[in-house]
C-alpha positions as CSV (number, residue, x, y, z in Angstrom):
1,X,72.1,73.2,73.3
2,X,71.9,77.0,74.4
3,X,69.7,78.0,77.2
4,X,69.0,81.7,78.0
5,X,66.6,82.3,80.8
6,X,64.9,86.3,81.5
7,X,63.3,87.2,84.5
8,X,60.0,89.1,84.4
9,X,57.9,90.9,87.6
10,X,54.0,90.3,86.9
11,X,54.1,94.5,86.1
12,X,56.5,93.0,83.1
13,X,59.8,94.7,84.7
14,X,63.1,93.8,83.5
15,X,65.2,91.5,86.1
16,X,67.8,89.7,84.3
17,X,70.3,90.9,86.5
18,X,69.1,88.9,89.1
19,X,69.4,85.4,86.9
20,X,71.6,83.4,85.8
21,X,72.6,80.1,83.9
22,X,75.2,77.2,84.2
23,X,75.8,74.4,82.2
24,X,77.1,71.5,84.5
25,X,77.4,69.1,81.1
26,X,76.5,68.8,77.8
27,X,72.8,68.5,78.2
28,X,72.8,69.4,82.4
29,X,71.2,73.3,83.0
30,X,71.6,74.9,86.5
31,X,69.4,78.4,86.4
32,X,69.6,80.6,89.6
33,X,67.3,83.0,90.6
34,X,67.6,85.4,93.5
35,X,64.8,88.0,93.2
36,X,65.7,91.1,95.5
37,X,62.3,91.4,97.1
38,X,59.3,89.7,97.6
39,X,56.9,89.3,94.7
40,X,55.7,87.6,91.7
41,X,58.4,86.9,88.9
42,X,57.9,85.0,85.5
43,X,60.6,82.8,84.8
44,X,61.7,81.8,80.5
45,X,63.9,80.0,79.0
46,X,63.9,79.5,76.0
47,X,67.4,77.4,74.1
48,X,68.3,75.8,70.4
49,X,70.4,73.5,69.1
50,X,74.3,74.5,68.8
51,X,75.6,75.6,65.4
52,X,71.3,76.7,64.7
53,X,71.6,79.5,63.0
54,X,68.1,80.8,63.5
55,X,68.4,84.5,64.5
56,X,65.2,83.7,67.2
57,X,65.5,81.4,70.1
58,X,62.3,79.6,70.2
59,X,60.6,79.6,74.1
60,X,60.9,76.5,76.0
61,X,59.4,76.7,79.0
62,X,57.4,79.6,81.4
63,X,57.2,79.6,85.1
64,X,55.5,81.7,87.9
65,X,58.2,82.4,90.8
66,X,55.8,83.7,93.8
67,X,58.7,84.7,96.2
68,X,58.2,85.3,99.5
69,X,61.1,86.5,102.5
């Protein structure tokens, strides 16, 4: 499986930078987020099967982070 996850603010700005992903084992995700300031963020991931050629990774899952300090 491949997992990407993006990172949203509710005004739909771009934080990727401030997400990431680890795969612990073949079907074991760890995603870390560490917005850099208090907010709202929408969370995705979205993932396939390996060796799926499709050129889309079908969404997965959505979440609403509400960070505070």
């Amino acid at each position: 499986m491949q997992i990407t996850a993006t990172l949203d603010t509710s005004d739909k700005v771009n934080m990727d930078a401030y997400v990431a992903t680890f795969r612990d084992s073949e079907d074991h995700y760890k995603i870390l987020v560490r917005p850099p300031f208090p907010g709202v963020y929408i969370l995705k991931l979205a993932g396939k099967r390996e060796g799926n050629k499709a050129p889309r990774t079908p969404g997965l899952v959505k979440y609403i982070l509400k960070c505070r300090t």
